[in-house]
GUFI-915047 format. One line per field, with one value per residue: residue number from 1; residue in one letter; x, y, z of N, C-alpha, C, O, CB in turn. Coordinates in pm, whole numbers. Glycine has a CB too. Example, Ala and Ser with C-alpha at 12.3 -4.5 7.8 and 13.67 -1.06 7.14 Angstrom:
<rs>
resi	1; 2
resn	A; S
nx	1319; 1285
ny	-569; -225
nz	780; 708
cax	1230; 1367
cay	-450; -106
caz	780; 714
cx	1320; 1290
cy	-330; 3
cz	780; 787
ox	1424; 1341
oy	-332; 114
oz	846; 804
cbx	1131; 1408
cby	-447; -60
cbz	905; 572
</rs>
This chain:
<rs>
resi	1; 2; 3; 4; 5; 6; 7; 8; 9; 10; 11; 12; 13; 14; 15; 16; 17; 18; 19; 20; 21; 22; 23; 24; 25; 26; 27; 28; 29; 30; 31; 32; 33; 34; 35; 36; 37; 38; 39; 40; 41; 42; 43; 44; 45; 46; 47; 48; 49; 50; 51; 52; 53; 54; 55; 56; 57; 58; 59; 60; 61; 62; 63; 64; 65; 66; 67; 68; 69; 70; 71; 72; 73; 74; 75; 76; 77; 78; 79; 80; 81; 82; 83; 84; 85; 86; 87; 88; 89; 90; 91; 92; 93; 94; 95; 96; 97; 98; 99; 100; 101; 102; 103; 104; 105; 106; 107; 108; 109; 110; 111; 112; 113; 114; 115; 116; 117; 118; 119; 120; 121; 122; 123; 124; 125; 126; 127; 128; 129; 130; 131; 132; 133; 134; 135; 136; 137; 138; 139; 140; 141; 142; 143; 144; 145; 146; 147; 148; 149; 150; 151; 152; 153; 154; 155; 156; 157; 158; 159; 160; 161; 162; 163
resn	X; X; X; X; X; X; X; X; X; X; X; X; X; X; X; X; X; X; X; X; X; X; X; X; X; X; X; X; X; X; X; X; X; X; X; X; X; X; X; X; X; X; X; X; X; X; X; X; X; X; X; X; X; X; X; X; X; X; X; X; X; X; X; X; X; X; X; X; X; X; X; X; X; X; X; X; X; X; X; X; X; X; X; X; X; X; X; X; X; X; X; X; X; X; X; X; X; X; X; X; X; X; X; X; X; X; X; X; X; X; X; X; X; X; X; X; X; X; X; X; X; X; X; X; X; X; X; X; X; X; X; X; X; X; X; X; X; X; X; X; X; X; X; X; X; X; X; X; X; X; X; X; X; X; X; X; X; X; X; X; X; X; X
nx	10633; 10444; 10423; 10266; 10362; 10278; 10342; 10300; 10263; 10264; 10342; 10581; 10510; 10529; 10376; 10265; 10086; 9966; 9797; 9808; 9802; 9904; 9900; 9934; 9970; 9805; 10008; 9903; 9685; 9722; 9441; 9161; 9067; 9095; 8995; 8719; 8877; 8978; 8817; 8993; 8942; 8750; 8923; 9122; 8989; 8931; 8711; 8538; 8283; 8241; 8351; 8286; 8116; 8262; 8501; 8810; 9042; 9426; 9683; 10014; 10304; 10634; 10962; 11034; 10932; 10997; 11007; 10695; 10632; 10577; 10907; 11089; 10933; 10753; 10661; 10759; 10956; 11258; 11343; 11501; 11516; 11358; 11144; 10835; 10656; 10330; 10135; 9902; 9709; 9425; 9142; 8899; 8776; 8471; 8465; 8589; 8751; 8805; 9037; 9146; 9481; 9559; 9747; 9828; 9892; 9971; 9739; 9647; 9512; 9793; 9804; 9671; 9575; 9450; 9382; 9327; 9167; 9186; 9138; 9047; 9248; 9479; 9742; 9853; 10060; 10199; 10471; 10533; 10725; 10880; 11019; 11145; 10973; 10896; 10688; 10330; 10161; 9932; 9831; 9542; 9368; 9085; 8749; 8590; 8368; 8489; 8498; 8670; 8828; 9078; 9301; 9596; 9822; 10129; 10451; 10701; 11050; 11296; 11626; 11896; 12121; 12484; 12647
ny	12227; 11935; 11619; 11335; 10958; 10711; 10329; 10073; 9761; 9504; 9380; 9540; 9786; 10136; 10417; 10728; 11036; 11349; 11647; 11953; 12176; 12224; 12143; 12024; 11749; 11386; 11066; 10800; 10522; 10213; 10103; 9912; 9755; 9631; 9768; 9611; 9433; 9626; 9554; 9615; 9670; 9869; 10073; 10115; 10280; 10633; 10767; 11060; 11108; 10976; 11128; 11304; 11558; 11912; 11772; 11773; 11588; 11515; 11367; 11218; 11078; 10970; 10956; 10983; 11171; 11506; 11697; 11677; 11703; 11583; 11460; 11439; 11368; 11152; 10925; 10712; 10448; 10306; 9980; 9966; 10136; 10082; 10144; 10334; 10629; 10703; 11000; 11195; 11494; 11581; 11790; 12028; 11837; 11832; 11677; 11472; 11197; 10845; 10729; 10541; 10416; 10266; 10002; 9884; 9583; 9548; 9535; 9376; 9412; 9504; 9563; 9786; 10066; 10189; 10507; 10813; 11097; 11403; 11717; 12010; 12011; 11820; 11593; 11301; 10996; 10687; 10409; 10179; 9935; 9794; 9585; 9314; 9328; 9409; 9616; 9729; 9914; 10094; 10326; 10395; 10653; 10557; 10626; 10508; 10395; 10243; 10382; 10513; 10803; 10929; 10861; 10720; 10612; 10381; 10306; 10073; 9986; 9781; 9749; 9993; 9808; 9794; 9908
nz	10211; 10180; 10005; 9928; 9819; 9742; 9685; 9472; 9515; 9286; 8974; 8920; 8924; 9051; 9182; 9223; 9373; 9416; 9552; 9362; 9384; 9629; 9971; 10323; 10282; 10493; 10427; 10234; 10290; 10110; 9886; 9969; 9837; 9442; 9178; 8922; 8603; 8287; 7997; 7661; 7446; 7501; 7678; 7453; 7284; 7258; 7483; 7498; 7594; 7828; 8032; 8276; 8390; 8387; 8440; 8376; 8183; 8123; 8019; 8009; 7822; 7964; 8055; 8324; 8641; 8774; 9034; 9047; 8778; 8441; 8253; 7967; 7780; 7550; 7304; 7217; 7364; 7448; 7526; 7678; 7910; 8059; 8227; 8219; 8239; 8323; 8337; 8507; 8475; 8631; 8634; 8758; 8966; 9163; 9394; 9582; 9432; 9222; 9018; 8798; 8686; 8354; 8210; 7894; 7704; 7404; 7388; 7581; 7947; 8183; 8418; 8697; 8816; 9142; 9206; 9424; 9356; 9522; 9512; 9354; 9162; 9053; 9045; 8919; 8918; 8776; 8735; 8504; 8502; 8162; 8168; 7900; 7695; 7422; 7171; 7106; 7343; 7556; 7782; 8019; 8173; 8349; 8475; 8808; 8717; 8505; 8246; 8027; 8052; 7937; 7702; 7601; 7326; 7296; 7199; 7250; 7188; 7080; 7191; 6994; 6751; 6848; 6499
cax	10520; 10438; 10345; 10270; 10427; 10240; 10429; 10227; 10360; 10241; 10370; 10639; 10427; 10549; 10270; 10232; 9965; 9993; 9742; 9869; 9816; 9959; 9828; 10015; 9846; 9826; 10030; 9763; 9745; 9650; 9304; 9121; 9003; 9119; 8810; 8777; 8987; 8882; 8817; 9127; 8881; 8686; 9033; 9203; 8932; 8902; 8537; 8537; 8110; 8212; 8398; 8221; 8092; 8392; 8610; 8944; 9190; 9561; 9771; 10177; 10392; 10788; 11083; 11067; 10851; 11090; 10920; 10535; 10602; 10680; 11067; 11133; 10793; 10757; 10514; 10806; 11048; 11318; 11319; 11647; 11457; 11335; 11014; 10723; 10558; 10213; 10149; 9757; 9638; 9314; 9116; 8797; 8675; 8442; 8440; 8704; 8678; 8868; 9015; 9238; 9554; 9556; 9857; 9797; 10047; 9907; 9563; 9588; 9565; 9878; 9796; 9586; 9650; 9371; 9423; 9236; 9156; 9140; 9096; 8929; 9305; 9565; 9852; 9910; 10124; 10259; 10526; 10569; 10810; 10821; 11086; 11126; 10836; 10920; 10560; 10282; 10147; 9876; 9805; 9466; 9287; 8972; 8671; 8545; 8307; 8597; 8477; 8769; 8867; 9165; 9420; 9770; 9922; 10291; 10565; 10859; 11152; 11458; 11782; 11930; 12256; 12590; 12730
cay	12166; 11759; 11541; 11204; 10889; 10550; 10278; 9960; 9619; 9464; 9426; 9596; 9946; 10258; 10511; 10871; 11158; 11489; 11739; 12002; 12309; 12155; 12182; 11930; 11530; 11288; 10942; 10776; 10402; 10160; 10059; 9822; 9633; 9634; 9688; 9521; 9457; 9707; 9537; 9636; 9756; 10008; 10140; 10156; 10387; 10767; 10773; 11184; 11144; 10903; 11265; 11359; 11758; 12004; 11722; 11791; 11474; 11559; 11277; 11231; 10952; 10992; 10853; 11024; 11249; 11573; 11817; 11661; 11757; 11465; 11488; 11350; 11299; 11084; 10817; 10571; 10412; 10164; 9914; 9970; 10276; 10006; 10222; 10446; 10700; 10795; 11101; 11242; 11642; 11603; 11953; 11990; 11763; 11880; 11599; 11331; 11056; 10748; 10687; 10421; 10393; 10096; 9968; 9730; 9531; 9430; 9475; 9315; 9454; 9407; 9655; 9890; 10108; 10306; 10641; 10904; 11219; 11447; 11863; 12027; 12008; 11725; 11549; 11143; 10937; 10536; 10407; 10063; 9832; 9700; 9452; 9291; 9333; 9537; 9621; 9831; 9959; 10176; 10391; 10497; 10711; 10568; 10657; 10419; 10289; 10177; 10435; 10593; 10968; 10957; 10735; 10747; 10427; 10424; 10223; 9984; 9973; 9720; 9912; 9988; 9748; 9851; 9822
caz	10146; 10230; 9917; 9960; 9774; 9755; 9600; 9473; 9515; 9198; 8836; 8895; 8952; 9147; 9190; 9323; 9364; 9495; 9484; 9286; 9493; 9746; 10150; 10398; 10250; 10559; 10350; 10273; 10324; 9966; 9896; 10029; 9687; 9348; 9065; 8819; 8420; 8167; 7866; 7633; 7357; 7597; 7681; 7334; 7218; 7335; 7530; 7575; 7664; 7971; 8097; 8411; 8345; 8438; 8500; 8236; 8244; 7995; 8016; 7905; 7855; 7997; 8151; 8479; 8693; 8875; 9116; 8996; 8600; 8340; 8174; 7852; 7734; 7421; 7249; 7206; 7426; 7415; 7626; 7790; 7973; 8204; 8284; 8140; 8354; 8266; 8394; 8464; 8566; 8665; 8675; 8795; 9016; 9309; 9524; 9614; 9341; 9261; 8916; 8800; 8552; 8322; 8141; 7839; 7637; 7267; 7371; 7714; 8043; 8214; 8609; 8703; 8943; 9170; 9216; 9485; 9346; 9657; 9504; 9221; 9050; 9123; 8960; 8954; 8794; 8810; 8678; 8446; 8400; 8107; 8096; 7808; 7643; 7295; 7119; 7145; 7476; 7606; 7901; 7984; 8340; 8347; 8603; 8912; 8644; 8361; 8161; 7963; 8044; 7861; 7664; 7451; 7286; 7287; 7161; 7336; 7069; 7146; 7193; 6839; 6780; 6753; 6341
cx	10540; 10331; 10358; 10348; 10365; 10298; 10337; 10293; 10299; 10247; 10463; 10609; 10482; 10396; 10282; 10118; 9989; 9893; 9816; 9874; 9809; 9865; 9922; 9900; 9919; 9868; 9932; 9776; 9645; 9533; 9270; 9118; 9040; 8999; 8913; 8851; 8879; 8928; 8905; 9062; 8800; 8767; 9155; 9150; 8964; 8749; 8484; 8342; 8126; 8311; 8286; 8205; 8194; 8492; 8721; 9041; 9358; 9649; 9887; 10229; 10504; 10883; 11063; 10941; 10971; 10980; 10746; 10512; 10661; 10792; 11036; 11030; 10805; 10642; 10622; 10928; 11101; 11323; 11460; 11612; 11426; 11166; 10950; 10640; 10453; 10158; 10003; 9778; 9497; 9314; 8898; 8680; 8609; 8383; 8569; 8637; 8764; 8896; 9154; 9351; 9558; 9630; 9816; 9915; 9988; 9779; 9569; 9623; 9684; 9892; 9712; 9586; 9508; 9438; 9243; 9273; 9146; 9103; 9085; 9122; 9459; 9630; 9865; 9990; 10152; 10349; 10539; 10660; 10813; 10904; 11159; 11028; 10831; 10761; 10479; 10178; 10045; 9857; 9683; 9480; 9125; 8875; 8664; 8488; 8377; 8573; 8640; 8736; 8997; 9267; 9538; 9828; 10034; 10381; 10652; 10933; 11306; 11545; 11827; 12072; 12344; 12630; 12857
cy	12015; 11739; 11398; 11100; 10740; 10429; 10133; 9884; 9512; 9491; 9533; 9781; 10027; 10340; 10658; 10945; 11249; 11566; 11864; 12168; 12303; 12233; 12016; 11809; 11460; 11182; 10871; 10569; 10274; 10104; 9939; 9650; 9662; 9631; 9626; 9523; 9567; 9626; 9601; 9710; 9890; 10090; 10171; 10300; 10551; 10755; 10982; 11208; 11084; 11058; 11335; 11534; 11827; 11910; 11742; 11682; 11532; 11444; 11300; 11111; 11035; 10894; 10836; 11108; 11360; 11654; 11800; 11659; 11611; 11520; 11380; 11285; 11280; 10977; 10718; 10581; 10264; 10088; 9891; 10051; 10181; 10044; 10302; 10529; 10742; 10861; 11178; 11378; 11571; 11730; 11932; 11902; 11836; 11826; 11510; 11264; 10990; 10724; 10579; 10454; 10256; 10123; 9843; 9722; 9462; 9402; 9460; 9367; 9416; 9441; 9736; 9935; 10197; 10378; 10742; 11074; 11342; 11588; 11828; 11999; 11900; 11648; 11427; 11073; 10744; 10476; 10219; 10019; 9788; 9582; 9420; 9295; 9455; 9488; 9751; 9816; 10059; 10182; 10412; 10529; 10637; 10604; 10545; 10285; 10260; 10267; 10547; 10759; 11007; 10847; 10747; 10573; 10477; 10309; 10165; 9925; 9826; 9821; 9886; 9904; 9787; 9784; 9825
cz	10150; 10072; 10004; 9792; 9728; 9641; 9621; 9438; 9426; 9089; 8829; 8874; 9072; 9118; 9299; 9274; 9492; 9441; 9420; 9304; 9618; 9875; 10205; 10375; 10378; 10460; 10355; 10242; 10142; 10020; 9922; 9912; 9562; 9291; 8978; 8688; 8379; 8066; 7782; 7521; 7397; 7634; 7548; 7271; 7331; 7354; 7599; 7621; 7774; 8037; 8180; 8370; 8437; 8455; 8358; 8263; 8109; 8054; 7908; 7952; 7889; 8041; 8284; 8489; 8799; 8927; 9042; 8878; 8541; 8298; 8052; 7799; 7626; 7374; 7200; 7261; 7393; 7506; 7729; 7869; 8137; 8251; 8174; 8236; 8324; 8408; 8417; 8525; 8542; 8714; 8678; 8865; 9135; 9436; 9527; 9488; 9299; 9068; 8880; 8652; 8529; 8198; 8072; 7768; 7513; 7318; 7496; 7857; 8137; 8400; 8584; 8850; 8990; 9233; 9281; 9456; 9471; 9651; 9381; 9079; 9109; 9031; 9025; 8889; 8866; 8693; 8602; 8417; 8322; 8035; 8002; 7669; 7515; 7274; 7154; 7290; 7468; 7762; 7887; 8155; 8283; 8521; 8691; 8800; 8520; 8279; 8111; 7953; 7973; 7797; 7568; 7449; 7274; 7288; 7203; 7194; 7147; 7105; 7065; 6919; 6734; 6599; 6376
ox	10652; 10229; 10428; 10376; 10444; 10292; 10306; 10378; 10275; 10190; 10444; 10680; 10477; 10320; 10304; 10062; 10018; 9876; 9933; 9940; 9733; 9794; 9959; 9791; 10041; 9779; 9863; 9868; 9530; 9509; 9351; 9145; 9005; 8910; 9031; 8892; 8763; 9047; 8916; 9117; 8795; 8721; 9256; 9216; 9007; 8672; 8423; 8293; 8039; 8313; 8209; 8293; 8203; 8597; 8681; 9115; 9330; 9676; 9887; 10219; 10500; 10870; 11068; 10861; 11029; 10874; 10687; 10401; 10758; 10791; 10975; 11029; 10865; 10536; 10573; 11006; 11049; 11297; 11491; 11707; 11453; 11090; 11000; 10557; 10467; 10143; 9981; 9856; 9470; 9396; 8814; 8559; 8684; 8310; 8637; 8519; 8866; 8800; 9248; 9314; 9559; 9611; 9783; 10007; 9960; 9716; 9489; 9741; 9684; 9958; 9672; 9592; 9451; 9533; 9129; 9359; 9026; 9041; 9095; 9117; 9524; 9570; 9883; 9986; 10125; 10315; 10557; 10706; 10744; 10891; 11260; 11049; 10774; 10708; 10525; 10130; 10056; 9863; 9650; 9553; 9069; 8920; 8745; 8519; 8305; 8651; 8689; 8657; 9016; 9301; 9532; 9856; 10055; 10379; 10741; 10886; 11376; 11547; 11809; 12117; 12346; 12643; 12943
oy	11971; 11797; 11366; 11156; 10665; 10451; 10085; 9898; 9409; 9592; 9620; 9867; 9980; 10306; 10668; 10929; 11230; 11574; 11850; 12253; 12356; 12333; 11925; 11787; 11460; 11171; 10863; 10511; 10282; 10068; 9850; 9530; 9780; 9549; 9603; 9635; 9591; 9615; 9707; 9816; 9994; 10205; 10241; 10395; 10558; 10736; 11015; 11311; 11114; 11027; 11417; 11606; 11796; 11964; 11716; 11688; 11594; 11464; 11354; 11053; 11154; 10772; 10733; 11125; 11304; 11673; 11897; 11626; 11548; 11643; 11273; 11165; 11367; 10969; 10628; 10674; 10163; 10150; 9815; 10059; 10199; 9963; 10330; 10473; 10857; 10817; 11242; 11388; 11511; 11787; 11859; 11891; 11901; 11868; 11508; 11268; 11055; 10705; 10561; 10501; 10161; 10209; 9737; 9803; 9343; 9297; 9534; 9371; 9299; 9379; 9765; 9874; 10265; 10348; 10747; 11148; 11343; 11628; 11725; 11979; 11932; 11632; 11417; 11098; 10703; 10488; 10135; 10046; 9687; 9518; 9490; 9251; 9564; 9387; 9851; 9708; 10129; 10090; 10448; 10475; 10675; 10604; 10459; 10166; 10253; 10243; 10639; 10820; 11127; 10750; 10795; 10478; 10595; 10225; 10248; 9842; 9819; 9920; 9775; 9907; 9823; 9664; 9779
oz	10125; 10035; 10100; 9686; 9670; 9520; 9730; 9350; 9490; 9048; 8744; 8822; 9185; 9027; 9420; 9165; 9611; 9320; 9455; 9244; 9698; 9875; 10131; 10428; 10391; 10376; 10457; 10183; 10100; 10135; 9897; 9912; 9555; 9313; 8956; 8660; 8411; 8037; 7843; 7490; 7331; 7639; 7560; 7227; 7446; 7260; 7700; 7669; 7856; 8156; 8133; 8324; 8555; 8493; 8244; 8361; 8006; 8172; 7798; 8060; 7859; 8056; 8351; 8397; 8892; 8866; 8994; 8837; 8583; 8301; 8053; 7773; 7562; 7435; 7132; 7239; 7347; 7608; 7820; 7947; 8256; 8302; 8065; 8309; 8280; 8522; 8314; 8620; 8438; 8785; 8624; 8843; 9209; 9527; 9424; 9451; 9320; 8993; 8958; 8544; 8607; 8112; 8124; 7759; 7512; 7307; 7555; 7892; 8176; 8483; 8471; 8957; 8904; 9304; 9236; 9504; 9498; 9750; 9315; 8958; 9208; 8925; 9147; 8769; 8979; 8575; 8691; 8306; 8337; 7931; 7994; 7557; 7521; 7320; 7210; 7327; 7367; 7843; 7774; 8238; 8180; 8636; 8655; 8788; 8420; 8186; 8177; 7882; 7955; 7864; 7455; 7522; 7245; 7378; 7190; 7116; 7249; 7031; 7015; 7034; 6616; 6574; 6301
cbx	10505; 10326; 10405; 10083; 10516; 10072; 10606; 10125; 10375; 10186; 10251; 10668; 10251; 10710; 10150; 10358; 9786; 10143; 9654; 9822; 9727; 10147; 9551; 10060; 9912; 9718; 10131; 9625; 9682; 9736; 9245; 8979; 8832; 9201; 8649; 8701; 8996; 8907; 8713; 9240; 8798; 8622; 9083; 9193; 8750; 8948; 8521; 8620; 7956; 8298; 8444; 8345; 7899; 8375; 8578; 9054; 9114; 9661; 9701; 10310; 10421; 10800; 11233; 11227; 10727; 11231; 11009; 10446; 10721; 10616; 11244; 11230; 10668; 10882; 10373; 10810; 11012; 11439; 11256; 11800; 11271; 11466; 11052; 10602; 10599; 10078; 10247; 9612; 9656; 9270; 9211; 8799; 8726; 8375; 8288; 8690; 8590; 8775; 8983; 9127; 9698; 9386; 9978; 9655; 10155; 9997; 9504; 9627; 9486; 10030; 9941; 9450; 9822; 9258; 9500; 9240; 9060; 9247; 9183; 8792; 9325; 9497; 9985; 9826; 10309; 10128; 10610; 10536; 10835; 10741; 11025; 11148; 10727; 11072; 10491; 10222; 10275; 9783; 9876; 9307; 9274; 8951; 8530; 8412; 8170; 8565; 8337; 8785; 8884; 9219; 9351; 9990; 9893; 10342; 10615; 10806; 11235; 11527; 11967; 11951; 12276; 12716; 12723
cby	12218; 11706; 11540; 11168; 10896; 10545; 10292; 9952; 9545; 9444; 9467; 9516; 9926; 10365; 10418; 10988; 11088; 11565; 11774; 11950; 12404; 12178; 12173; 11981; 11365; 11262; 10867; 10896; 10358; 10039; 10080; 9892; 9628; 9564; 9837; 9470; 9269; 9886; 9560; 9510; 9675; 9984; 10075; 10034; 10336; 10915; 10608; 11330; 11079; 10683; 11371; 11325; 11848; 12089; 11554; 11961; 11203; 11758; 11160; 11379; 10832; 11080; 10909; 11116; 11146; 11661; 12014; 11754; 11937; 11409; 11433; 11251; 11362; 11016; 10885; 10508; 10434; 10156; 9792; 10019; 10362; 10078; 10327; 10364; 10805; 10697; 11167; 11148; 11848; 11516; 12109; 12000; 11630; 11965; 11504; 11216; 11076; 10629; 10809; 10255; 10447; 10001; 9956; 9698; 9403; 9257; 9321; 9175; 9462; 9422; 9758; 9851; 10210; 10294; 10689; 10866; 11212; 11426; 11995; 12299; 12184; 11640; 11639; 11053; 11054; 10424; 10487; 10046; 9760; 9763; 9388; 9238; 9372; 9515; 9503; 9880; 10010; 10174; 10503; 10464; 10969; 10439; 10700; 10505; 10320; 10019; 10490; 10532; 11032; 11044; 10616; 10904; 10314; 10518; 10254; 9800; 10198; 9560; 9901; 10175; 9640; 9848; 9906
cbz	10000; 10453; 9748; 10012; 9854; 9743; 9640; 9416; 9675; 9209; 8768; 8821; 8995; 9100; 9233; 9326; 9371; 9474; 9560; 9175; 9482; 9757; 10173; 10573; 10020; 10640; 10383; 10139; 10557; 9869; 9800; 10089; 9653; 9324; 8933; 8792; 8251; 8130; 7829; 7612; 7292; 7727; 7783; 7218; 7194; 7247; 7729; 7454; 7588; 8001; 7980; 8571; 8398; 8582; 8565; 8236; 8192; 8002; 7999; 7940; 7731; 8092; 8157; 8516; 8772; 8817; 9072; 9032; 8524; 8195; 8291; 7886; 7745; 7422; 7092; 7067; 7548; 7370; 7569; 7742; 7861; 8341; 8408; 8044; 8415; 8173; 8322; 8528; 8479; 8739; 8487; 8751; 9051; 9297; 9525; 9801; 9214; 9381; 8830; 8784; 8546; 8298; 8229; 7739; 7746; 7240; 7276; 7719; 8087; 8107; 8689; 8649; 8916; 9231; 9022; 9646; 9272; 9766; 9549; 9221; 8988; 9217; 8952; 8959; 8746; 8835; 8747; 8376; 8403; 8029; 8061; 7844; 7780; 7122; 7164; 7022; 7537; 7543; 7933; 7893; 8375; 8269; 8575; 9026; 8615; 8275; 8205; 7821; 8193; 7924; 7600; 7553; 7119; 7412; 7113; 7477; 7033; 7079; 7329; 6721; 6760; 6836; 6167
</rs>
């Protein structure tokens, strides 16, 4: 079985997608154009009416991604982790369609990653650095048109100090 891999060269972003009942994916080469910011308030909220009919999104935060599944899923990390993986299933789509992850930091977008849906059920994820950067954090998937299909806020802790 052939997944593909795509790794984006900005902000410190990895990215993958695999459909999720697998068939051999040609690698597929990054997009042409970046859209545009989502507004940080249009993505804080949950928008479940911008949800396309049959489409189901479930998102997870983690450390890692093994064999397509999140590990160590949580809603707060320390920042010694280095990374955050948000993790999407998409179910139901019945055409190709294009949706994006977007990583904010205190409100403000900090990447956004597009992502090609390609079957009715398919697994994506991208991974964040986040540095230094203790505070709060959100993930969302939104559609082509920014519209929020799903979102989780989640936490960056500094490493506890030894007493």
């Amino acid at each position: 079985m052939k997944y593909r891999t795509l790794a984006a060269l900005t902000s410190g972003l990895l990215t993958a997608a695999t459909p999720a009942l697998a068939q051999d994916v040609a690698p597929a080469s990054p997009p042409a154009t970046v859209a545009a910011p989502v507004p940080a308030d249009a993505v804080a909220a949950e928008n479940s009416a911008a949800v396309p009919a049959g489409l189901r999104v479930d998102i997870k935060l983690a450390k890692d991604v093994v064999d397509r599944e999140p590990v160590e899923v949580a809603e707060t990390f320390s920042v010694s982790a280095g990374q955050v993986v948000g993790w999407a299933l998409i179910q139901g789509a019945t055409e190709p369609t294009t949706i994006r992850h977007v990583w904010l930091f205190e409100g403000k977008e900090v990447a956004t990653v597009p992502q090609e849906v390609k079957s009715a059920r398919y697994r994506t994820w991208s991974r964040k650095k986040i540095g230094d950067h203790v505070g709060s954090w959100s993930f969302a998937v939104t559609d082509a048109n920014g519209n929020t299909l799903a979102s989780k806020a989640f936490e960056v802790t500094a490493p506890a100090t030894p007493e």
